[in-house]
C-alpha positions as CSV (number, residue, x, y, z in Angstrom):
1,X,88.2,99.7,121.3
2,X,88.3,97.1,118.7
3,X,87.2,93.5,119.2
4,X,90.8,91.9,120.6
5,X,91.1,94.8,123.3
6,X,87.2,93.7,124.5
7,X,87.9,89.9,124.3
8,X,91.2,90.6,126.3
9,X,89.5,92.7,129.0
10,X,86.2,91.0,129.2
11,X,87.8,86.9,129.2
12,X,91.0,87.6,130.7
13,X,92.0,91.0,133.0
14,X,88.2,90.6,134.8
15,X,88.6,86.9,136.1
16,X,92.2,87.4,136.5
17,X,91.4,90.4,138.5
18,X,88.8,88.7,140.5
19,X,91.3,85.6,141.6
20,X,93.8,88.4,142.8
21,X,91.3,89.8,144.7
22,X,90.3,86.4,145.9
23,X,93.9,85.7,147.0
24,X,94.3,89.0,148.9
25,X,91.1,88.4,150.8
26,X,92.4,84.9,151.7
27,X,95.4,86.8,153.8
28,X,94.9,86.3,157.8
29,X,97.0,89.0,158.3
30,X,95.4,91.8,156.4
31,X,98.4,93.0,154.7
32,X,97.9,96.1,152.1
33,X,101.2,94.9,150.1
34,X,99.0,92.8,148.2
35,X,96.4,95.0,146.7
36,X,98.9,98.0,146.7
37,X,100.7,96.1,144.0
38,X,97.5,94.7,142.5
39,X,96.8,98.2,141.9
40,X,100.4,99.1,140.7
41,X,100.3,96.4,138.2
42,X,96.6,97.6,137.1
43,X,97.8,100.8,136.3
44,X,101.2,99.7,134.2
45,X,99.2,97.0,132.3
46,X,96.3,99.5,131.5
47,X,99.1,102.3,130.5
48,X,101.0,99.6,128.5
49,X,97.8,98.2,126.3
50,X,97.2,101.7,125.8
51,X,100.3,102.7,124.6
52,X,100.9,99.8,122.2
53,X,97.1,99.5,121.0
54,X,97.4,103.2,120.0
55,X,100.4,102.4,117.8
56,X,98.3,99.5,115.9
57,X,95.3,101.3,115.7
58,X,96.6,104.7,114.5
59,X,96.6,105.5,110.4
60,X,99.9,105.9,109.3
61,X,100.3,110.0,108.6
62,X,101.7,109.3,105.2
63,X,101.1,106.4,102.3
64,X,102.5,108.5,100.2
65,X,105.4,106.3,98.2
66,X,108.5,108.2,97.4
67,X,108.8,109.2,93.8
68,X,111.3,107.0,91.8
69,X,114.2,108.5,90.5
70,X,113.6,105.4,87.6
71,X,112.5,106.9,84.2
């Protein structure tokens, strides 16, 4: 995990994460809606940081050039 990944999950998913949770607790009625899509969009963000970090932080499988056809 490189540096931007750690400084978006440690100063922005965790508090973010916590005020959700806040919210959810404020409910007087106790509905589960809330943290059942709390945990939906958990598991899409992670899936989609994954996903698109990977493609970034992947070496490219060839840098090779192409050989010029210039003489």
């Amino acid at each position: 995990m490189n540096a931007t990944s750690l400084i978006f999950f440690g100063f922005l998913l965790l508090p973010l994460i916590a005020f959700i949770a806040w919210l959810i607790k404020q409910d007087k009625k106790r509905s589960y809606w809330g943290i059942l899509l709390l945990i939906v969009g958990m598991v899409i963000a992670a899936y989609s940081i994954i996903v698109l970090d990977r493609k970034y932080t992947e070496a490219p499988e060839n840098n090779v050039p192409k050989a010029s056809s210039f003489r």
